[in-house]
N, C-alpha and C positions, 0 to 999 in steps of 0.2 A: 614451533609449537602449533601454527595454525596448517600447517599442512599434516601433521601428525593426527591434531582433530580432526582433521577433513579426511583422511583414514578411518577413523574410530567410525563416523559416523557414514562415509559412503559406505566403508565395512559391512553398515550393516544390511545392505544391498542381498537382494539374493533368495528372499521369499516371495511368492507370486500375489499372496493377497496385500504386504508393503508395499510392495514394489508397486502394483498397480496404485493402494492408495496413495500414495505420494508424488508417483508421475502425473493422478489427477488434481491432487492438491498443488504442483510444481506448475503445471501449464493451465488450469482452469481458477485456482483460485483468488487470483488477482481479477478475475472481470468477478467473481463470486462479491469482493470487497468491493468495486466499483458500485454495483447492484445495490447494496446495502447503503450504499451512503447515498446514492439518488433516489431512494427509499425514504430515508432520514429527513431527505429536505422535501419531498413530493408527496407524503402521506398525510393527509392531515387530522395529526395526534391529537387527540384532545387535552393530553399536557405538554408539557414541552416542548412548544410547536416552534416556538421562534426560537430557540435554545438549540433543537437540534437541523436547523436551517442555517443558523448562523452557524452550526461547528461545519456541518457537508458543505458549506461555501469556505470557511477558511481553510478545510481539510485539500478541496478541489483547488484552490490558488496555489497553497502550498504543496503540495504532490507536484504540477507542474511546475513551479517553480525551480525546486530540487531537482526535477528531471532534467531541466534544462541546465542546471549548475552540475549538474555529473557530469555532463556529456568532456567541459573541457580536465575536470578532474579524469576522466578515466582516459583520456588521451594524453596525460601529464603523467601519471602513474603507469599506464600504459600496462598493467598484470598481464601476463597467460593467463587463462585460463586451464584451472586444473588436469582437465584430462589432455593438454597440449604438453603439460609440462611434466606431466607423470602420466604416460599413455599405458604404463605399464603397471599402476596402481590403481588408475581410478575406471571406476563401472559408471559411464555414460547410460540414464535411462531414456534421456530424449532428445530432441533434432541437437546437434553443435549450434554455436550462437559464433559469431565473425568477430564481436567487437571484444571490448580487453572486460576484465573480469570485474576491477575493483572500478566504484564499487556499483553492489548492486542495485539494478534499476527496480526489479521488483519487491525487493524491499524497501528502498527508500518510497516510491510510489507508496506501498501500504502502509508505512508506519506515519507517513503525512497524513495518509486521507483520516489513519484510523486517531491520531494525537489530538487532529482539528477537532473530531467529533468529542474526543474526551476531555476536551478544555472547557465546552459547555453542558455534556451529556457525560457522566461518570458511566451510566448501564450499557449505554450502546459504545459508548469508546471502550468500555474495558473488553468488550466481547469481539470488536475490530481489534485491538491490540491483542488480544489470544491469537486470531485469525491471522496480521501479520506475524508474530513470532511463526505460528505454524507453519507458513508460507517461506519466511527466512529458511528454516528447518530443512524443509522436501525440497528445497532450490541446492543445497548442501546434500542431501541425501541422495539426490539426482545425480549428480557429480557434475552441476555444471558452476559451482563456486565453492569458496574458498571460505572458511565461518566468517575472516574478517570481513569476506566481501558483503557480506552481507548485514555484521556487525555493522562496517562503515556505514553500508548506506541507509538502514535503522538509525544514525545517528543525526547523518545528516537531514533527514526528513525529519524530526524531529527538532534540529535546529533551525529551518527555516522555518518551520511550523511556530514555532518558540519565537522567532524573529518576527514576523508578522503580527504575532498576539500581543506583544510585553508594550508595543512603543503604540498608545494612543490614537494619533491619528490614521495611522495603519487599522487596528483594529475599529475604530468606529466605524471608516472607509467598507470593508470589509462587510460590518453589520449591518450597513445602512443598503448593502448591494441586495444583502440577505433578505433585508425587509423587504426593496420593492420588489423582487423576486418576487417574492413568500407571497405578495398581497396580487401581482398578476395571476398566479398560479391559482390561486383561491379565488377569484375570478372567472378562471376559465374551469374551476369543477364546479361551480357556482350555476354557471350556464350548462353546465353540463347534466348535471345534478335536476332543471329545470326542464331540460328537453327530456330528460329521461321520463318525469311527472306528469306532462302536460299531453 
């Protein structure tokens, strides 16, 4: 079934204005969601300022964390990658990738960064979680994974995200990183803010 999908959807390969938008949304918009969440904690909002500092810090723990928990997951599992194992089905839109397929790093990466910000920010995580789903999508429509690969690692970022929040002293940890953070930052546009005046 998940290679039957991963047909349906490379399938639809083969128009120039697709094709280009999704090889830019496949290789560009994971640093796009990076962008946004040091955004989230480096702007200073006039509402929910420590709401959306604490989500881009537990988002940014958690993304690395999962990435670094893939690594022996996908040497365990060890997939092809689709266009290795079906060279004669799938349409490659951009460079090969060496390591094994499941699961994916670029989703899990985004659906971490984007769950941390929607555990404290509904507006901005829900519009990061659009952006990873889309990014899952064009990684599939590229031809260089598999839907579960992507499904997986959507899941897993999500559970460590999930793991980090639920158990107290984790999350205050977390919070209280966000605070001093928050309050040097606001600091140095403070001074910054002051030389610009003066």
């Amino acid at each position: 079934m998940d290679y039957e999908l991963y047909k349906s959807i490379n399938g639809l390969t083969g128009g120039s204005v697709t094709d280009g938008l999704f090889t830019f949304l496949a290789k560009d918009l994971p640093a796009i969601v990076v962008v946004l969440v040091a955004l989230a904690f480096l702007v200073p909002w006039a509402a929910r300022r420590w709401e959306r500092r604490r989500g881009a810090v537990l988002g940014t723990a958690s993304a690395a964390l999962a990435l670094l928990l893939n690594q022996p997951i996908a040497h365990l599992v060890d997939r092809t990658r689709p266009y290795l194992a079906h060279p004669a089905h799938a349409h490659l839109l951009i460079a090969r990738s060496h390591d094994p397929s499941f699961p994916s790093d670029h989703a899990t990466g985004a659906f971490a960064l984007a769950f941390g910000i929607w555990l404290y920010d509904r507006t901005i995580g829900a519009i990061l979680l659009v952006l990873a789903a889309l990014l899952s999508f064009s990684r599939v429509y590229v031809g260089t994974h598999y839907p579960g690969d992507v499904l997986g690692g959507a899941l897993i970022g999500v559970a460590v995200t999930t793991a980090l929040y639920l158990p107290a002293p984790t999350r205050r940890l977390l919070e209280t990183l966000a605070r001093r953070c928050g309050e040097l930052w606001d600091v140095v546009l403070s001074r910054l803010a002051r030389r610009r005046t003066a």
